[in-house]
C-alpha positions as a Markdown table, in Angstrom:
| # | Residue | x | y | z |
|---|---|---|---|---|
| 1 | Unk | 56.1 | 118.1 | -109.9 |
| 2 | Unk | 54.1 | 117.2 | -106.9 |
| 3 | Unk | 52.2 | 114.3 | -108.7 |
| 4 | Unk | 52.3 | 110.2 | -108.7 |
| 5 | Unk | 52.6 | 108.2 | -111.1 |
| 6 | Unk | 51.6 | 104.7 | -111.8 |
| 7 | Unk | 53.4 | 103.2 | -114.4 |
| 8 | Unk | 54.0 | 99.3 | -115.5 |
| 9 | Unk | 57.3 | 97.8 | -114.9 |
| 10 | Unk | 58.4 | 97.9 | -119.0 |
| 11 | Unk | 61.9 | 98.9 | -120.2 |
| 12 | Unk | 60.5 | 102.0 | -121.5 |
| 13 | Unk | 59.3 | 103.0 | -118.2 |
| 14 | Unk | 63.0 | 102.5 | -116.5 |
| 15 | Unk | 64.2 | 105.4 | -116.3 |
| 16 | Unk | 60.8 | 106.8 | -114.5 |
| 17 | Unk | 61.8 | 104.4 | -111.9 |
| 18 | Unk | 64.2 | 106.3 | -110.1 |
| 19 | Unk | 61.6 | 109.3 | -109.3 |
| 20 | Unk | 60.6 | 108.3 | -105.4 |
| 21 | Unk | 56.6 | 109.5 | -107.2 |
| 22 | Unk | 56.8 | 107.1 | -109.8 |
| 23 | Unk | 54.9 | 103.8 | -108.9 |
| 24 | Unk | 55.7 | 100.7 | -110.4 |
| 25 | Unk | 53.2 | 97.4 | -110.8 |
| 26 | Unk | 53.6 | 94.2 | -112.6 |
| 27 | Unk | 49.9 | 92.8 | -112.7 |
| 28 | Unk | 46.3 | 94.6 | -111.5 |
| 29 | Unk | 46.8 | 93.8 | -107.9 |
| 30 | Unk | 50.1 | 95.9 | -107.7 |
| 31 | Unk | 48.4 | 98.7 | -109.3 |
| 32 | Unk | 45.4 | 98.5 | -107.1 |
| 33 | Unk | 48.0 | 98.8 | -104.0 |
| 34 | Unk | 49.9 | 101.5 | -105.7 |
| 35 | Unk | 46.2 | 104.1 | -106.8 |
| 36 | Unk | 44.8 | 103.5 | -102.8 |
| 37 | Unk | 48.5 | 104.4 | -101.8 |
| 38 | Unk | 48.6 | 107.3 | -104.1 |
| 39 | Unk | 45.1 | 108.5 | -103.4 |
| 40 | Unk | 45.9 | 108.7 | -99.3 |
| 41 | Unk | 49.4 | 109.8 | -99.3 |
| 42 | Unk | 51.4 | 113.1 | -100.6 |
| 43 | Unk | 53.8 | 113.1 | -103.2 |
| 44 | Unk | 57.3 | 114.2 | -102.4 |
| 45 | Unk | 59.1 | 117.3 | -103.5 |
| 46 | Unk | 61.5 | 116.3 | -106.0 |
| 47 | Unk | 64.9 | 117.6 | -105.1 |
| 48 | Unk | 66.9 | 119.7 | -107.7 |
| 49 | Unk | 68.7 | 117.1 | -109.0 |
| 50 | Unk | 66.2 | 115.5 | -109.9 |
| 51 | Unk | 63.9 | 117.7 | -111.0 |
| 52 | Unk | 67.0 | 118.7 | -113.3 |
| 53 | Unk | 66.4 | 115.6 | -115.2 |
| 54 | Unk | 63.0 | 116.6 | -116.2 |
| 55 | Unk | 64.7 | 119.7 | -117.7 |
| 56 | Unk | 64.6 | 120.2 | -121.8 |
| 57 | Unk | 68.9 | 120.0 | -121.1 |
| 58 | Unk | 68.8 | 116.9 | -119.4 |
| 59 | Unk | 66.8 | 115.4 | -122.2 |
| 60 | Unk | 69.3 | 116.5 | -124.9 |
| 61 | Unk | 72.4 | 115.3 | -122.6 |
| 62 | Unk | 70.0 | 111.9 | -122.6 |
| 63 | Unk | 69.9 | 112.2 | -126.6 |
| 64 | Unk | 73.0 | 112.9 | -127.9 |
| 65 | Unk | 74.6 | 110.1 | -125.0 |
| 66 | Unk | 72.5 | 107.9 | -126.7 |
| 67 | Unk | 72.8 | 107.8 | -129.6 |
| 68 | Unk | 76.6 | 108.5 | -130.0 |
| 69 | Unk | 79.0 | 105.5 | -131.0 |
| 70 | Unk | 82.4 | 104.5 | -130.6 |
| 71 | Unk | 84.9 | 104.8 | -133.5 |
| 72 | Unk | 85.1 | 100.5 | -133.4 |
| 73 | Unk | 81.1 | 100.5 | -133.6 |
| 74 | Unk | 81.5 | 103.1 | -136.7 |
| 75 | Unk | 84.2 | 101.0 | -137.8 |
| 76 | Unk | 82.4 | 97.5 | -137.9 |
| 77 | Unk | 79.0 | 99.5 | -139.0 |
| 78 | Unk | 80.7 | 100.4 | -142.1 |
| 79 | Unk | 82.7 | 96.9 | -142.5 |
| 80 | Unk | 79.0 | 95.8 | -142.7 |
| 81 | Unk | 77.0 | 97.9 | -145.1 |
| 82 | Unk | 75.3 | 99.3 | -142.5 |
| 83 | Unk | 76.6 | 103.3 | -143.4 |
| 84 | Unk | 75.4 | 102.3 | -146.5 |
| 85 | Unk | 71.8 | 101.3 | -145.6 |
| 86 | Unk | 71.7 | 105.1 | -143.0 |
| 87 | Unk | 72.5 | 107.1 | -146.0 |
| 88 | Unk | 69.9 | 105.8 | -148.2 |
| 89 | Unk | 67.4 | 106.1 | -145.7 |
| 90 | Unk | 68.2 | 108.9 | -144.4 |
| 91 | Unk | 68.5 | 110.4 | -148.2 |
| 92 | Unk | 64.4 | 108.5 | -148.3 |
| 93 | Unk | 63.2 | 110.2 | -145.7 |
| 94 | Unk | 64.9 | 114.1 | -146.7 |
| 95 | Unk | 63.2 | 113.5 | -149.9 |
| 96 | Unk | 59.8 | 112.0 | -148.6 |
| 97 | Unk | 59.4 | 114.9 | -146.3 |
| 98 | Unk | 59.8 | 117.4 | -149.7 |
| 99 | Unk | 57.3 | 120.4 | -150.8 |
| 100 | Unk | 53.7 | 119.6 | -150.5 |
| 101 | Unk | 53.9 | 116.0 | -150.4 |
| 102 | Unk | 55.8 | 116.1 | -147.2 |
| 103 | Unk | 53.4 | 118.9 | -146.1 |
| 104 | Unk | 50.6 | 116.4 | -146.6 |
| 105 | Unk | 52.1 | 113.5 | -144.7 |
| 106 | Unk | 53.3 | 115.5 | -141.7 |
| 107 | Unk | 49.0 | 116.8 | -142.2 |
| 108 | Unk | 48.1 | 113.2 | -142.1 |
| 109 | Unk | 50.3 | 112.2 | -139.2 |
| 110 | Unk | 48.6 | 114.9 | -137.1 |
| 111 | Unk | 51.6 | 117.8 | -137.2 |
| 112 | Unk | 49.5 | 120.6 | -136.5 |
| 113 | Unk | 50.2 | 124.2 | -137.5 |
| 114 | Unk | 53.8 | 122.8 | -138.3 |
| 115 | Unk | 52.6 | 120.8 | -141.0 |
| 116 | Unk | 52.3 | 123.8 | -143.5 |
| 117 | Unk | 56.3 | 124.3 | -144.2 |
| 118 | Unk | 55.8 | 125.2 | -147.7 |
| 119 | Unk | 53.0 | 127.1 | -147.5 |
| 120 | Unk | 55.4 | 129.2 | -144.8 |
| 121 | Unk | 58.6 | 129.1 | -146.9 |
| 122 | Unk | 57.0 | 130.5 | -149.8 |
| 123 | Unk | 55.1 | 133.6 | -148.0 |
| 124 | Unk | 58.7 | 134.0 | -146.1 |
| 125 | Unk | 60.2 | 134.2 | -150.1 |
| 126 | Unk | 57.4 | 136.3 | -151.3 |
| 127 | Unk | 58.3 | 139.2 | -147.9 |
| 128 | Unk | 61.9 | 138.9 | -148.6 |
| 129 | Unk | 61.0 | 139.4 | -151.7 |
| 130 | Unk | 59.2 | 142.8 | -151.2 |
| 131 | Unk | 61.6 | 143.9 | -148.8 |
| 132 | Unk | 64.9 | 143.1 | -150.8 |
| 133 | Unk | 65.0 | 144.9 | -154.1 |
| 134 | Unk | 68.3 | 144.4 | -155.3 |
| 135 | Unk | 68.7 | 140.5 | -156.1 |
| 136 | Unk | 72.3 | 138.9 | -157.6 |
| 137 | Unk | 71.7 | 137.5 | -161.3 |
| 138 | Unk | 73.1 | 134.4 | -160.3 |
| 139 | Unk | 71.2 | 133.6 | -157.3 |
| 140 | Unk | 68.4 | 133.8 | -159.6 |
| 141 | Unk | 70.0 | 131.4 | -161.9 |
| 142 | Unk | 70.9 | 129.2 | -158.9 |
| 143 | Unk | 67.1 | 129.4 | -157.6 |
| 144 | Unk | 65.7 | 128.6 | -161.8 |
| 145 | Unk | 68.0 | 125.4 | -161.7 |
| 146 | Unk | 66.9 | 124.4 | -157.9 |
| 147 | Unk | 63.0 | 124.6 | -159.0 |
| 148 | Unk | 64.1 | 123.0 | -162.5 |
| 149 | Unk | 65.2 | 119.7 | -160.5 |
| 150 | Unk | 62.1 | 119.3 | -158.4 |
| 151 | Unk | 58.8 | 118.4 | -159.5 |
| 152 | Unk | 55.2 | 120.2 | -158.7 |
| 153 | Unk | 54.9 | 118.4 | -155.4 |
| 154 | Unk | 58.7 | 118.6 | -153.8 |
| 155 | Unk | 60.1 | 115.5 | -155.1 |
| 156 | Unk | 63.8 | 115.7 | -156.9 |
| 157 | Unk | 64.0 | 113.6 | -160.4 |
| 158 | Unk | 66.3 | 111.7 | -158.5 |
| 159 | Unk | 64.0 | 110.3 | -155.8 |
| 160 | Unk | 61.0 | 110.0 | -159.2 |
| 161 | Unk | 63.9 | 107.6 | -160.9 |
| 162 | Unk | 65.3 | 105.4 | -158.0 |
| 163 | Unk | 64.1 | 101.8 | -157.7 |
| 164 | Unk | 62.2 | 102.1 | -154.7 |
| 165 | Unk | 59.4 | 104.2 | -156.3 |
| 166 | Unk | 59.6 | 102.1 | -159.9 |
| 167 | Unk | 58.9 | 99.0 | -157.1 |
| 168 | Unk | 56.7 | 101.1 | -155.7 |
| 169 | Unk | 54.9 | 102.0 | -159.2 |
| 170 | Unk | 54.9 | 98.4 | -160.1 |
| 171 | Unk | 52.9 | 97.3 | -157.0 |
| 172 | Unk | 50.1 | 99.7 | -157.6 |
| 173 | Unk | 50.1 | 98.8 | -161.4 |
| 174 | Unk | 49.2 | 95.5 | -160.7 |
| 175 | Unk | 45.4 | 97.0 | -159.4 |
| 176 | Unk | 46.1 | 97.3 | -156.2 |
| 177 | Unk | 45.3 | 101.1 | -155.7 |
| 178 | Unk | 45.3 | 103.3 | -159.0 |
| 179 | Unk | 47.4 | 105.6 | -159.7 |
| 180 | Unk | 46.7 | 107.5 | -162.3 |
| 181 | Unk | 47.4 | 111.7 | -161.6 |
| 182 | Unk | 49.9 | 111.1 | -158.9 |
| 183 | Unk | 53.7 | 111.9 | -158.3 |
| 184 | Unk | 53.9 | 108.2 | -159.5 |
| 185 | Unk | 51.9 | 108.2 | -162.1 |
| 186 | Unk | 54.5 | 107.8 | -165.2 |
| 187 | Unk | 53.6 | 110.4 | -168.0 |
């Protein structure tokens, strides 16, 4: 990369460590030592394995090593509720990140051009539209049922009904923020 780095010695800076450009300090005087050696030496080449480990691979390899477990963790996981607990939230945060709502919260938390996925799936619908002429009668029952069990903004009647919204509901009821014209505005 032919760069330094000056990073603090942190457990999410460990695996930086290994790179011979990556300098490490523990308090101002370290990192003091560490910029006037920087600023009067080269950096070396990194060699090609490790260079590889900067690679968009090596980072997936990283991942999916991570964050796989061992049938005896899965096993004591579900002995413990715990699969219980990663489907709901993962079933929270598919229906969170629905229609416009999840637009507008993927706006808010600074997603860019990306954050416009509705706006994109519906102009993708509306070309196929135009270019495909010839439509099944039952996908367009199928699609009538699918719109029929979301709401205007993207959320399912499902996620409107489940206790974590009527909590949520009951906390801004109380005055706390109104919420009158919202998706959890009751009528």
């Amino acid at each position: 990369m032919g760069k330094f780095v000056i990073v603090p010695v942190h457990p999410s800076n460990t695996f930086f460590l290994k790179f011979p450009n990556c300098l490490a300090y523990r308090n101002k005087l370290e990192f003091a030592a560490n910029l006037k050696w920087a600023l009067r030496n080269e950096p070396e080449p990194l060699t090609p394995e490790l260079a590889r480990e900067f690679t968009w691979e090596a980072a997936t390899e990283r991942f999916v090593a991570a964050s796989a477990i061992t049938r005896r963790e899965a096993r004591e996981r579900e002995e413990l509720g715990m699969s219980k607990v990663d489907e709901r939230i993962a079933w929270f945060h598919r229906e969170l990140g629905k229609g416009t709502r999840g637009d507008t919260i993927r706006k808010v938390l600074g997603g860019g051009p990306i954050s416009n996925q509705v706006g994109w799936q519906n102009a993708r619908e509306a070309e196929e539209q135009l270019n495909f002429d010839g439509e099944d009668q039952d996908d367009e029952d199928e699609d009538d049922h699918d719109r029929e069990d979301a709401d205007d903004e993207g959320l399912s009647g499902k996620f409107r009904r489940s206790t974590l919204v009527a909590a949520i509901r009951s906390t801004f009821a109380n005055g706390a923020v109104p919420i009158s014209g919202t998706w959890m505005d009751k009528s």
